[in-house]
C-alpha positions in Angstrom: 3.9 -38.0 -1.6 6.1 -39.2 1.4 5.1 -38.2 4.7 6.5 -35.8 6.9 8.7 -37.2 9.2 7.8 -35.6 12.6 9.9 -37.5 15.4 12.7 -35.7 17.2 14.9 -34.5 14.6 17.8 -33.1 17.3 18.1 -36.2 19.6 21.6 -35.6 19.4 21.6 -33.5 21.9 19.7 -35.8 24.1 20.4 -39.2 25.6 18.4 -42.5 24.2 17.8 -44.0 26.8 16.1 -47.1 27.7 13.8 -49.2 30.3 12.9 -47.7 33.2 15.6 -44.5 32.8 13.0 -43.9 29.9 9.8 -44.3 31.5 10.9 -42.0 34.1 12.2 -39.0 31.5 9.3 -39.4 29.3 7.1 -39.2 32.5 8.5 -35.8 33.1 8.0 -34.6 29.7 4.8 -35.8 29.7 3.8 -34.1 32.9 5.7 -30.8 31.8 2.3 -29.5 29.4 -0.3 -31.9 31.5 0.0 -29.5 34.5 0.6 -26.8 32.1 -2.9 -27.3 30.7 -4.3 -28.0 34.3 -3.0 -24.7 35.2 -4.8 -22.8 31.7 -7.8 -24.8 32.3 -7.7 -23.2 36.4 -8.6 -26.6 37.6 -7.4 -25.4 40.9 -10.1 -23.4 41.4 -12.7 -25.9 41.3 -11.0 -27.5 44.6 -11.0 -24.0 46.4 -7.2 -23.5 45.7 -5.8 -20.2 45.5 -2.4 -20.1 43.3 -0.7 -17.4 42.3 0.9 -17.4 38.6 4.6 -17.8 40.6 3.9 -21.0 42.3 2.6 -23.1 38.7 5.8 -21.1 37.1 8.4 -22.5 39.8 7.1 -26.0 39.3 7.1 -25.7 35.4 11.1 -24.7 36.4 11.5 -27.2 38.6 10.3 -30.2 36.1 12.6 -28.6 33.0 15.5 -28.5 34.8 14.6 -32.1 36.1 14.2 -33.3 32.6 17.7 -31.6 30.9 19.4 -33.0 33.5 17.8 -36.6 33.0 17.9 -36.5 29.5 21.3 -34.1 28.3 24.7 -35.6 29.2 26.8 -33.4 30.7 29.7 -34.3 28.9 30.5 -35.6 25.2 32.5 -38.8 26.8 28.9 -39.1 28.9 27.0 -42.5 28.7 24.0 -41.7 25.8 22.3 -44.8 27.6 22.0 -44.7 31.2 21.8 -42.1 33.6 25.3 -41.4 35.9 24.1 -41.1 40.1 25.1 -37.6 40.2 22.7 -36.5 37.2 20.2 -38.3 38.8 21.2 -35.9 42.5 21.3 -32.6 40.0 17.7 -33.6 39.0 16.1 -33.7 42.3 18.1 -30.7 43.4 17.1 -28.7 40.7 13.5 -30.1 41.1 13.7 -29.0 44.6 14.7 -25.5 43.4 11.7 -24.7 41.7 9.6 -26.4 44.1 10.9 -24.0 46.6 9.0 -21.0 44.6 6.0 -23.1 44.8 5.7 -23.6 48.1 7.1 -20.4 49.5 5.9 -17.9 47.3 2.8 -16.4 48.9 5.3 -15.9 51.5 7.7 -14.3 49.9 5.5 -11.9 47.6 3.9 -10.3 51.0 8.1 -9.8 52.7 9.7 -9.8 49.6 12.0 -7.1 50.9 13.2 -9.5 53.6 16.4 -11.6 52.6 16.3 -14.9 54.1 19.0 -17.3 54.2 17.2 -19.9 52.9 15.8 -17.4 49.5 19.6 -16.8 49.0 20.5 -20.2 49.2 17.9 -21.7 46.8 18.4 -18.5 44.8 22.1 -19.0 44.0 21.4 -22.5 43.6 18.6 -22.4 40.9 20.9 -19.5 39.2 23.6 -21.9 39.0 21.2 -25.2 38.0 19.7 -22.5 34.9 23.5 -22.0 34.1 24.5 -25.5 33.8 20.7 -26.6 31.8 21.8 -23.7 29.1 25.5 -25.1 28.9 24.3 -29.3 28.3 21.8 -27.9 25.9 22.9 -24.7 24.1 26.9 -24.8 24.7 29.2 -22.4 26.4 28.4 -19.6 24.6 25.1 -18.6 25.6 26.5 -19.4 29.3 29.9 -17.0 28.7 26.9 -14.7 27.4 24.8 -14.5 30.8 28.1 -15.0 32.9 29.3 -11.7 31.3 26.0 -10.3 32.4 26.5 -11.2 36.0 30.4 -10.2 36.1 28.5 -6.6 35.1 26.2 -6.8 37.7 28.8 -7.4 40.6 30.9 -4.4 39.3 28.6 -2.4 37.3 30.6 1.1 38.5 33.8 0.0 37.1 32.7 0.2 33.4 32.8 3.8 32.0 30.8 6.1 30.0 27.4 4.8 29.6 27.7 1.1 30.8 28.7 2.5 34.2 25.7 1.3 36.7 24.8 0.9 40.3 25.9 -2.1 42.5 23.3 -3.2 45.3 24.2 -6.1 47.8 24.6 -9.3 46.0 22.0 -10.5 48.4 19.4 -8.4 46.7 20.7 -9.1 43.4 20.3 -13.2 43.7 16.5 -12.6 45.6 15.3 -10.3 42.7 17.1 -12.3 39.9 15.2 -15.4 40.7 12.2 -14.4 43.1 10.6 -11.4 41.1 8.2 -11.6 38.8 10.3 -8.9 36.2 12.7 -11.0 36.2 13.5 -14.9 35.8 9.8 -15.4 36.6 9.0 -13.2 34.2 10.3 -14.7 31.2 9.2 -18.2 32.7 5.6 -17.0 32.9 5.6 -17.1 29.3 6.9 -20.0 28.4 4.9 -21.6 30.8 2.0 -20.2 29.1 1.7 -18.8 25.9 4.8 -21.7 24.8 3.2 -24.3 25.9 0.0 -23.8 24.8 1.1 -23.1 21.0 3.9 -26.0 21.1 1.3 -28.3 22.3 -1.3 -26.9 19.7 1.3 -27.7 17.0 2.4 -31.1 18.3 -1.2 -32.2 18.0 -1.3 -31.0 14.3 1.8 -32.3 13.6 0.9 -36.0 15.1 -2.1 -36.2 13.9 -1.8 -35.3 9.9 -1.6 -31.4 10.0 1.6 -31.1 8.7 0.7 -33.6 5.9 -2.3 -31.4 4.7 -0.1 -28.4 4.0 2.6 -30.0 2.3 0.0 -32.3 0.2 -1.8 -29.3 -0.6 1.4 -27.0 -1.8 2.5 -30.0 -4.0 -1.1 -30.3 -5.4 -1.5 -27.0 -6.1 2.8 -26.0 -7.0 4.2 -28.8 -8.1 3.2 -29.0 -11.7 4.6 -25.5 -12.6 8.4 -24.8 -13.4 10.2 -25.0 -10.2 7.2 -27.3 -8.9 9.4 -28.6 -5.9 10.7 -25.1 -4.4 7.1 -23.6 -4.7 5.9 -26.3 -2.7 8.3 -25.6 0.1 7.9 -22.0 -0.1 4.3 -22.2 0.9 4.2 -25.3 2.6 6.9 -24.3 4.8 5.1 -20.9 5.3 2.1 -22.8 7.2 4.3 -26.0 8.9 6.4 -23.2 10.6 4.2 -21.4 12.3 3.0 -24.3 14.2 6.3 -26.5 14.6 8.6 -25.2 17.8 11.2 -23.4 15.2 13.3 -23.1 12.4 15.3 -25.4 12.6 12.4 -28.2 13.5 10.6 -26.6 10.2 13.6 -27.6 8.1 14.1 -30.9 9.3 10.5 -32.2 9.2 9.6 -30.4 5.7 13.0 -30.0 4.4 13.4 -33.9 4.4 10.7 -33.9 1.5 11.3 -31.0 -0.3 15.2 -30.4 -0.7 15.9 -33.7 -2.2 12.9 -33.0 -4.3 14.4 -29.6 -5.2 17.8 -31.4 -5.8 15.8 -33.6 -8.3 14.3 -31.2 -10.1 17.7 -29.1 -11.0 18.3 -26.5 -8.2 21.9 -26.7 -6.9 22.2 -28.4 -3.2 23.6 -25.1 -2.0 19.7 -23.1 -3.7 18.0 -25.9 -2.5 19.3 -25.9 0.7 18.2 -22.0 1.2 15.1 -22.1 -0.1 13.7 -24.1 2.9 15.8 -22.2 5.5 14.3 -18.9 4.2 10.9 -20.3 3.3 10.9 -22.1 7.2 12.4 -18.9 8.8 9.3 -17.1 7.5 6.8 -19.3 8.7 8.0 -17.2 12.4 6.4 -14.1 11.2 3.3 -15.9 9.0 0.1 -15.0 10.4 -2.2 -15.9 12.1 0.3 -18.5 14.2 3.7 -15.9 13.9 5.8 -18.3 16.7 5.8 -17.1 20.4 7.7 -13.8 20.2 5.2 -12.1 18.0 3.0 -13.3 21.9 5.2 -11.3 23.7 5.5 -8.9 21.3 1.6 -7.9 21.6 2.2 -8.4 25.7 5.4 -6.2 25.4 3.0 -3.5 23.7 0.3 -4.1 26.0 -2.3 -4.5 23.3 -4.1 -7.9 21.5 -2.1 -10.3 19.4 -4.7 -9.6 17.2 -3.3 -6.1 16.5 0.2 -7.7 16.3 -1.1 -10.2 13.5 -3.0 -7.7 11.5 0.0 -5.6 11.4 2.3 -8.4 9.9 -0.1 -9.5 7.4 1.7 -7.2 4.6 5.0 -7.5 5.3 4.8 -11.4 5.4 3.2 -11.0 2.2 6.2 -9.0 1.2 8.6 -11.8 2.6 7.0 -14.2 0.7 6.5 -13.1 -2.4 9.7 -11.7 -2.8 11.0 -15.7 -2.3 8.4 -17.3 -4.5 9.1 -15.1 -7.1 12.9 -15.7 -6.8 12.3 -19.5 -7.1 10.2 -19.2 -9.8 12.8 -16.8 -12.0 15.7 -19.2 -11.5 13.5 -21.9 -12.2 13.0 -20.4 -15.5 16.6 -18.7 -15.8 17.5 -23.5 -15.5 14.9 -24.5 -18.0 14.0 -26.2 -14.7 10.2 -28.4 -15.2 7.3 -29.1 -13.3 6.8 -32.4 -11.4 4.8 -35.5 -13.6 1.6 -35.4 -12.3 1.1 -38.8 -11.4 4.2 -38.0 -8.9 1.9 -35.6 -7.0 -1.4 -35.9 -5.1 -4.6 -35.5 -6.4 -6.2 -31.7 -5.4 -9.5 -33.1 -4.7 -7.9 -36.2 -2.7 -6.7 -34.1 -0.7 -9.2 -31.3 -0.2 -11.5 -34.6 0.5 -9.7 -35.2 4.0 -7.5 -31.4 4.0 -11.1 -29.3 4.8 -10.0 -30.1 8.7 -7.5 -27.2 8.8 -10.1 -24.7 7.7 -12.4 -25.2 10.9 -9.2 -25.5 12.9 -7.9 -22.3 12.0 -11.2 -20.7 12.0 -11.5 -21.6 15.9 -8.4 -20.0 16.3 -9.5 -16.8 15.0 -12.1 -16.9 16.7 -11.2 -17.4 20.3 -8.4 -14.7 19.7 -10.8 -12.3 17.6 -14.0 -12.4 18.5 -14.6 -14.4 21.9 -11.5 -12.2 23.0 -9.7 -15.3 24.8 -5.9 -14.9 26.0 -3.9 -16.3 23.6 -2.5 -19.6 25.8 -6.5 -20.2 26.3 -7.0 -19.9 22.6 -4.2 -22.3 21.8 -5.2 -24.9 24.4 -9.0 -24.7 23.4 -8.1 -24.9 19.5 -5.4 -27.8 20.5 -8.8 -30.1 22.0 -10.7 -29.3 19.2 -8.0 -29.7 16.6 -8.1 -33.4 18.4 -11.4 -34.8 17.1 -11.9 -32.9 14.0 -8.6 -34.4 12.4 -9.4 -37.9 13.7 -12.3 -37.3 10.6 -9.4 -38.1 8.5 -9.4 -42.2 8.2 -5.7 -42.2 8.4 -5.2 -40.6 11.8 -7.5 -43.1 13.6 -4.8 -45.8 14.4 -2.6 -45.3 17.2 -4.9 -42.5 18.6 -3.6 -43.2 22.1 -0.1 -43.7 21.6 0.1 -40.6 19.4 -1.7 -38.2 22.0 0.9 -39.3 24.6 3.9 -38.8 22.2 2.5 -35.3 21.2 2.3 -34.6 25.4 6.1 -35.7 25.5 7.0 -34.1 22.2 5.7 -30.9 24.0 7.3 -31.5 26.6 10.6 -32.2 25.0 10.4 -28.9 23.6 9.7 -26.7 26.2 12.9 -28.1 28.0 14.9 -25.9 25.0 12.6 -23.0 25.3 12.1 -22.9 29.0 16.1 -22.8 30.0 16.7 -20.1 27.3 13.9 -18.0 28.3 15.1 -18.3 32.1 18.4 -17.5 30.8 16.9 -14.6 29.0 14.7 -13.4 32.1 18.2 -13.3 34.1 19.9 -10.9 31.6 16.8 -8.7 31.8 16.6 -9.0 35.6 20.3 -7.8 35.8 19.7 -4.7 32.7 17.0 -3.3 35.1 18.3 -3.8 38.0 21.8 -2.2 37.2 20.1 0.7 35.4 21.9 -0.7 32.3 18.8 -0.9 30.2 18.2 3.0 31.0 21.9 4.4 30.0 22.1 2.5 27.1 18.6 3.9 25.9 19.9 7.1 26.7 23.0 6.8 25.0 21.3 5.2 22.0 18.6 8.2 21.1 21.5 10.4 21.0 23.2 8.4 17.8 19.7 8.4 16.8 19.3 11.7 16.9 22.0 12.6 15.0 21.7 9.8 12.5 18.6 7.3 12.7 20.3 5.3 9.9 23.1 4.2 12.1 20.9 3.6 14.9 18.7 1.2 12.8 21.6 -0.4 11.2 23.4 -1.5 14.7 19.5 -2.6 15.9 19.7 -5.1 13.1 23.3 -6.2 13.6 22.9 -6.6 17.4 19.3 -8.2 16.9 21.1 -10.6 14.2 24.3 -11.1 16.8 21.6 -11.6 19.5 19.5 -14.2 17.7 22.4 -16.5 16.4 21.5 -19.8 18.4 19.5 -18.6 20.6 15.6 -19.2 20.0 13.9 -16.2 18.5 11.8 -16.0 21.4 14.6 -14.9 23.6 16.8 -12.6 21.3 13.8 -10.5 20.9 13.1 -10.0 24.7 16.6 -9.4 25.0 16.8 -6.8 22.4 13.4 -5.7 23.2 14.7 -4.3 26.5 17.9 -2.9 25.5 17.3 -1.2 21.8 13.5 -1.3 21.2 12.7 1.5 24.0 15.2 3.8 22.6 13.5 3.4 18.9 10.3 4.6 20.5 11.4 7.7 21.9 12.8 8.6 18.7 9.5 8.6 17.6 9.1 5.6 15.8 6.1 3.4 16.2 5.9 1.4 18.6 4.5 -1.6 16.6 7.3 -0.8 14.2 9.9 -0.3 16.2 9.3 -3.7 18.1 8.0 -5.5 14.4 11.7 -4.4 13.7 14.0 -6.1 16.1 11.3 -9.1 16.1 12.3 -9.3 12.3 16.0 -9.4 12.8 15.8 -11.6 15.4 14.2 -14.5 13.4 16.3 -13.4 9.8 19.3 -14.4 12.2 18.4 -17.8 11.7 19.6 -17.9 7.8 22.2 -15.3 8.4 25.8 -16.7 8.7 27.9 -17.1 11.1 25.9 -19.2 13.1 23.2 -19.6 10.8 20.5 -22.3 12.3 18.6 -23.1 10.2 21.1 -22.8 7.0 23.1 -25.6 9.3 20.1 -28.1 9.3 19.3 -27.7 5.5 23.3 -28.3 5.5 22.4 -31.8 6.7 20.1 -32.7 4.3 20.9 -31.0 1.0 24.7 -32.0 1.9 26.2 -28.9 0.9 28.1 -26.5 3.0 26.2 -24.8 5.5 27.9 -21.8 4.9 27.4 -21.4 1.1 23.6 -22.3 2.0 23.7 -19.3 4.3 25.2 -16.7 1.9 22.3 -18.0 -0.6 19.7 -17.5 1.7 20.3 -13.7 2.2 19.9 -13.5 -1.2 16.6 -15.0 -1.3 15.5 -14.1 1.9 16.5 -10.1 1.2 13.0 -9.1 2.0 13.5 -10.1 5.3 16.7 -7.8 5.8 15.5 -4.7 4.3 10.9 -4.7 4.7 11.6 -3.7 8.5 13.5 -0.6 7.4 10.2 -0.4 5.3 7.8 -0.2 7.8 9.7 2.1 10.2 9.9 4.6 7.7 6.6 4.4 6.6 4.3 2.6 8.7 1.4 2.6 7.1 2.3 -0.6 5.2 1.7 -1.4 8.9 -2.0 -2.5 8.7 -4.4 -1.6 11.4 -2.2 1.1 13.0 -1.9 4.8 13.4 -5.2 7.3 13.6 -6.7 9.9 11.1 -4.4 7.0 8.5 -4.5 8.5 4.5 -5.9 5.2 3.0 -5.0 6.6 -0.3 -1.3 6.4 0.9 -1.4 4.1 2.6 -2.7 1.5 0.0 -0.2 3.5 -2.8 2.2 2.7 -0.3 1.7 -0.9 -0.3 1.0 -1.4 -4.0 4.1 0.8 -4.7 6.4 -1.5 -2.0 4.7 -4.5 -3.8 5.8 -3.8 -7.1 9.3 -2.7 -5.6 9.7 -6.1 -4.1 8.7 -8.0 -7.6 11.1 -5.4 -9.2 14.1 -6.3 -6.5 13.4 -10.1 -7.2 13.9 -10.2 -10.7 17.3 -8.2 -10.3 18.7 -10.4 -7.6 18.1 -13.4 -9.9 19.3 -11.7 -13.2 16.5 -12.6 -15.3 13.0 -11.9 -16.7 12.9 -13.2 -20.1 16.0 -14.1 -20.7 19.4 -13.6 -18.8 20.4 -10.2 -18.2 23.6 -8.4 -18.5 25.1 -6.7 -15.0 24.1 -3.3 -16.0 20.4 -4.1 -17.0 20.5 -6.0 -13.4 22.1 -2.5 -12.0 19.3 -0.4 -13.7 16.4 -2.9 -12.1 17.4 -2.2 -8.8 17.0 1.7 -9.3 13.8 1.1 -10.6 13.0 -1.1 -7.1 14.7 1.2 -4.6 12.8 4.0 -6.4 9.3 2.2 -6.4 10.3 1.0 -2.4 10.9 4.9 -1.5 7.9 5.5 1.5 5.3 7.5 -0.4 4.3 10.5 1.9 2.4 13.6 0.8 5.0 15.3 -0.3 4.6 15.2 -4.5 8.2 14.3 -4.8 7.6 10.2 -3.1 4.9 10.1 -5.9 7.1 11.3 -9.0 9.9 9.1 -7.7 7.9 6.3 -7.3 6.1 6.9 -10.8 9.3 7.1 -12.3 10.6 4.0 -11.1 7.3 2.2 -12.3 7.8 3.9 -15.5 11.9 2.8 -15.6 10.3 -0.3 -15.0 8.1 -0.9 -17.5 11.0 0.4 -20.2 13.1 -2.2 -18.8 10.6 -4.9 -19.3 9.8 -4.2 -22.7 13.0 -4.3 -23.5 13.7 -7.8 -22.1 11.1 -8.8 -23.5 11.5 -7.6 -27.1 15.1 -9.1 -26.9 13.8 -12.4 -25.6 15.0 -15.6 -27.5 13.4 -19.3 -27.8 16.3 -20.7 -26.6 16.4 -18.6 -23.0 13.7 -21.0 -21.1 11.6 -18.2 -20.1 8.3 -20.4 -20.3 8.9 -24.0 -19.9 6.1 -26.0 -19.4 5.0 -28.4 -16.8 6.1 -32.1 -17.7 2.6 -33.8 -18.1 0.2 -30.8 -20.0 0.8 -27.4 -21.5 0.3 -24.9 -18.8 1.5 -21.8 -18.6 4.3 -21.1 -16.1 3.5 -19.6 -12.8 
């Protein structure tokens, strides 16, 4: 099998540079998670330093903006080679900006509520330097999005009904925005942390092998059975995602492999194409590594990520089986083969080396679980001892050096993208509370939700999606975790649920058109239009748009949550939702045993929503939900009796009779 690529996949956005305009970039980067670590590791305390969280945050800001503005042009007519004089100035100044919070915090924290001249200056400055990082890196939309924000917060009593808010001085508004620790520094904190510490975690996997194992073993396990190719990237992608930065960074170092492969094999370029952006979109809510919101969605909650992770266990389940058994249904609806088997690797080969994951993983679990370690000290510890044990692997032992600094700059690289965003993020949620915007519109959202929680779910989602369109996961949830999330509470909802919810929508935005991200960089490598590859990933990713409407109904599929919990509903609940999901997946694709005719299709999906009804103790969930079991099971045998030879329905793989899986 070929190996996955893992270099830089979006260096367009980035200049290549050369000689010592390099050394000096990569320098940065490279520094970026090495005083990151130093920081987790509290070196400073074995010198007798004292250092608030505040100061290692301001130079953490400091060095990103440093590195955008050394390594984004500012312009598209911008030399991609060399480094203009006044990029060089914008890098020291915005250096100098975060440095400034370093140096003068302990000062500031004890008179915050005197406004200096100097705080306003470098306020107002490092506002404007956060600004102009977002715009070279994420366009003039995000920017027009925070601007907006701002023009609010300078005339918050002009808008009416309940977006009307309170204007303070604009010198208060520029210190708290970028002094105060619930606001810019906020959101820094955690990408200065818990970001880093997972990115670099992945980056060493990645470098040395990881992401080989799990493709390796998908293919060796998949690839023989009809639709070989797809199942590979549904589960491989399900494992790489969790540990590589994103979406979009998912697609392109998986994707590369498996879409041609898919393309090969007889899915169309525009399937192909959403099968990975699904199957990598999921790997954001695959436990036990769910990507850096679900982090701050267990710090949001105030409880452990464990609980967080235990909690999506069924639903990403749900996701993923609803996807598999998509691919493997159109597989058999094409007639569409296994691979040869001397085109994949050898199980035992690659269990032989592959075994380094388990202890890996198991450390993992273990300093979140049991040692009861914060989760940017689990991910740093786990990173150093990922380190050795994969160097068991023969393979990995050459370049060891160079390959450990390019997973430090990698890292670094990275956290450029999701430290400006987050800033950008903490700004919007700076101005929200400070306004009392947050507060009306929670107000003014509990009373459509009391009236009709349907609606009020249904424009969570849409916002969510409309939040999350290019913009990292990470920051459409915090967003919409402080505007709509609060109000879902105090309707009553769970809290897990009601945060799992918006969490959800915030990654499915990544498939969903317009702006779909991770549709876009399938685009590039199935060649098909990135917008027919994003209406065919809602259908296979479905399970993403309708399991959080699951579990806020009927949070029990919610595991690990709730008191005095009915395990007999509870687990009824789950196997019924199961079989609703399996049910759902054969109507989307219109076939089971042979193809099926729009009103046998129609009559599945009343057997699914019926079997996906919440099961409560009422006796009516159960008859409904028997019912649709036994609609079900009618259906089937009547596919099945009317099956022909000809339909396809169990091709074989190409080297050995085995049944289809």
């Amino acid at each position: 099998m070929p190996k996955v690529n893992v270099k830089d996949q979006e260096t367009g956005r980035f200049r290549q540079l050369e000689g010592a305009s390099l050394i000096i970039w990569q320098a940065i980067l490279f520094l970026i998670p090495v005083f990151g670590i130093l920081y987790v590791m509290s070196v400073y305390q074995w010198f007798g330093i004292a250092l608030f969280l505040e100061q290692y945050t301001g130079l953490f800001l400091g060095l990103i903006l440093a590195g955008v503005f050394l390594g984004a042009p500012g312009y598209a007519k911008a030399s991609r080679t060399t480094i203009p004089w006044f990029d060089w100035m914008l890098a020291a100044a915005g250096l100098a900006a975060g440095l400034y919070i370093s140096i003068f915090y302990p000062t500031i924290v004890v008179e915050f509520g005197y406004v200096t001249t100097d705080r306003i200056i470098f306020s107002v400055l490092g506002i404007i330097f956060i600004l102009e990082a977002l715009r070279r890196l994420f366009g003039w939309s995000l920017v027009l999005v925070v601007v907006a924000f701002f023009v609010y917060a300078f005339f918050p009593s002009v808008f009416p009904g309940m977006l009307q808010g309170e204007r303070g001085s604009l010198d208060q508004l520029f210190n708290y925005l970028y002094l105060d620790s619930s606001s810019l520094l906020y959101m820094l904190n955690i990408a200065s942390t818990i970001a880093l510490a997972f990115i670099f975690f992945g980056q060493i996997l990645l470098k040395f092998g990881g992401g080989d194992i799990f493709n390796n073993l998908a293919f060796s396990i998949f690839g023989r059975f009809r639709g070989g190719p797809a199942k590979a990237s549904v589960v491989g992608s399900s494992f790489v995602g969790s540990v590589s930065g994103g979406p979009v960074s998912n697609v392109m170092l998986t994707g590369s492999m498996t879409i041609p492969l898919m393309i090969k094999n007889g899915y169309s370029r525009k399937q192909a194409g959403a099968i990975e952006s699904v199957s990598s979109t999921g790997g954001m809510i695959m436990p036990p590594v769910m990507g850096i919101a679900a982090f701050i969605v267990a710090e949001t909650l105030g409880v452990p990520y464990a609980e967080v992770m235990v909690a999506a266990i069924v639903p990403a389940f749900l996701y993923y089986l609803c996807l598999f058994m998509q691919v493997d249904l159109e597989a058999a609806k094409k007639g569409i083969l296994g691979m040869k088997k001397e085109d994949l690797p050898q199980l035992k080969k690659v269990l032989a080396t592959g075994w380094v994951i388990i202890p890996i993983f198991g450390a993992l679990l273990y300093f979140l679980f049991i040692a009861g370690f914060t989760p940017t000290m689990s991910g740093v510890y786990t990173a150093f001892l990922a380190f050795p044990i994969l160097l068991i692997q023969k393979a990995q032992r050459e370049r060891i050096f160079s390959k450990l600094i390019e997973a430090f700059i990698e890292t670094g690289k990275n956290l450029l993208n999701i430290g400006v965003i987050l800033a950008a993020a903490g700004l919007v949620i700076g101005i929200v509370g400070i306004t009392g915007l947050g507060f009306n519109l929670a107000l003014t959202l509990i009373e459509i939700g009391q009236s009709n929680l349907v609606i009020l779910l249904l424009t969570s989602a849409f916002v969510s999606i409309i939040l999350g369109m290019g913009m990292p996961a990470v920051a459409a949830y915090a967003l919409v975790a402080t505007l709509i999330a609060p109000a879902l509470v105090e309707l009553g909802i769970h809290p897990m649920a009601a945060h799992l919810f918006v969490f959800y929508f915030a990654n499915m935005s990544n498939f969903t058109p317009p702006i779909a991200v991770a549709s876009f960089a399938a685009a590039t490598i199935a060649k098909a239009n990135p917008y027919k590859i994003g209406f065919s990933a809602m259908r296979f990713g479905v399970a993403g748009l309708f399991i959080p409407f699951l579990f806020v109904y009927s949070p029990d599929i919610l595991l690990g949550i709730g008191q005095n919990v009915n395990e007999i509903i509870r687990w009824t609940t789950i196997l019924s939702t199961i079989a609703g999901a399996i049910v759902l997946s054969i109507s989307l694709t219109g076939y089971l045993f042979r193809p099926m005719s729009l009103s046998m299709r129609l009559l599945f999906v009343l057997s699914a929503l019926m079997l996906l009804l919440p099961v409560y103790a009422e006796p009516i969930t159960w008859a409904v939900n028997a019912a649709g079991l036994v609609l079900f099971s009618i259906l089937t045998l009547i596919e099945f009796k009317f099956r022909t030879k000809s339909s396809g329905s169990w091709p074989e793989p190409a080297d050995e009779k085995v049944n289809a899986f």
